[in-house]
N, C-alpha and C positions, 0 to 999 in steps of 0.2 A: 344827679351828676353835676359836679362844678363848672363852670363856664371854662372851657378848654384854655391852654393858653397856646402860644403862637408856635411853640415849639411841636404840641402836642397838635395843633391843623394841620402843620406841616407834612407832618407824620400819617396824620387822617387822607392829604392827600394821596400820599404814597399810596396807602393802605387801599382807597377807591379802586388807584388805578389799575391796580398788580388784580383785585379782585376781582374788577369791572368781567374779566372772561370768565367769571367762577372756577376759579384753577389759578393760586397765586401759587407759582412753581419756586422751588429752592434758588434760582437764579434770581428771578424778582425779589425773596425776602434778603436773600445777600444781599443784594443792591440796596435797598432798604438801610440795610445795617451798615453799608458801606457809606454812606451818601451821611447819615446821623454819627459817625462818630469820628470821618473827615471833612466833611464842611464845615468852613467858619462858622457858616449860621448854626449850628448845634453845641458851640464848642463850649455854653454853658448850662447845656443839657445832661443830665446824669444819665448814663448811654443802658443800665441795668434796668429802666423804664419805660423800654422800647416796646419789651414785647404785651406789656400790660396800657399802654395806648391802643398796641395794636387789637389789642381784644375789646378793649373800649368802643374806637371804632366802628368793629364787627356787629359788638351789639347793636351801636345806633343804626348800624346800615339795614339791620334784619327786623327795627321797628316799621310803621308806616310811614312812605316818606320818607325815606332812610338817604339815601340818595339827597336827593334837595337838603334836605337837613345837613349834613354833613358839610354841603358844598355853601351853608349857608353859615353856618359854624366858622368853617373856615373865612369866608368872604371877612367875616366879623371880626375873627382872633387876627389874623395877619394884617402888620400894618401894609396900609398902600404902597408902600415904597418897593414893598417882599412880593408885591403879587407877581413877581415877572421871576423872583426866586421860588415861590413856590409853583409856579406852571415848571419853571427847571427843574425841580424835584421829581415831580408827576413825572416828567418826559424820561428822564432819566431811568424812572422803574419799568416805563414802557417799552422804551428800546433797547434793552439792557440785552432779550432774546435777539434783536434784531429780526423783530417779527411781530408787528402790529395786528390785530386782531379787531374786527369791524365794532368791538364794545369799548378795546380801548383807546380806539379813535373816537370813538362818542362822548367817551367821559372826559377827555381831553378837551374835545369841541365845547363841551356844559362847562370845565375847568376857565376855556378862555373866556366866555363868555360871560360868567361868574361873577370872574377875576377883573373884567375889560381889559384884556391883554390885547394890543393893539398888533397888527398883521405884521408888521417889519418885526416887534419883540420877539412875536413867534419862529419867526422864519430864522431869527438871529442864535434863539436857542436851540431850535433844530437843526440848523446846521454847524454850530459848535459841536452838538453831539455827536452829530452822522464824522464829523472830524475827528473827535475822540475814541471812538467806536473802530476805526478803521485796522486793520492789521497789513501786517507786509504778503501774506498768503490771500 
């Protein structure tokens, strides 16, 4: 397999997150799909290559080490600048139930940690989201 590129970690995050409970549900791969062919950052991503990253992904996750690899893949493909965009990506698949799950708080916690996403970045994307997410009911 060729060395990913940054679009394609992006995507491998997602891909962790939604899986991390083993049950990526219809909600999380729309978000998924939603998040790859409305953010800037994808907008010169051919969006018909979604779902054959995401199988890519899969594979490496189901190798040894699948996990770390992934997260190390990614650390590599995405410039510095993008790690506080790609933990926004991650979070985005996570909360999209509005319902966190104790695997995808973990993969999140390896995400930050990965990534060195510093605690204010965190708190600032999370609660962008928890604001976005919000309805009038």
């Amino acid at each position: 397999m060729a060395k990913p590129t940054a679009h394609e970690a992006l995507i491998y995050l997602m891909v962790v997150t939604s899986a991390s409970d083993r049950d990526m549900t219809d909600v999380e791969i729309g978000r998924i799909g939603d998040v790859v062919r409305t953010w800037p950052i994808f907008e010169d991503f051919r969006h018909e290559r979604l779902i054959g990253v995401a199988q890519d992904c899969h594979k490496l996750l189901h190798e040894d080490g699948g996990l770390d690899r992934v997260l190390s893949i990614a650390r590599d493909a995405v410039p510095d600048r993008l790690h506080d965009t790609a933990y926004a990506a991650a979070f985005e698949v996570a909360a999209v139930d509005q319902e966190m799950r104790l695997e995808e708080l973990r993969v999140l916690q390896l995400l930050r940690q990965c990534l060195k996403i510093d605690q204010p970045t965190v708190a600032a994307i999370e609660r962008g989201n928890k604001a976005r997410m919000r309805s009038l009911t």
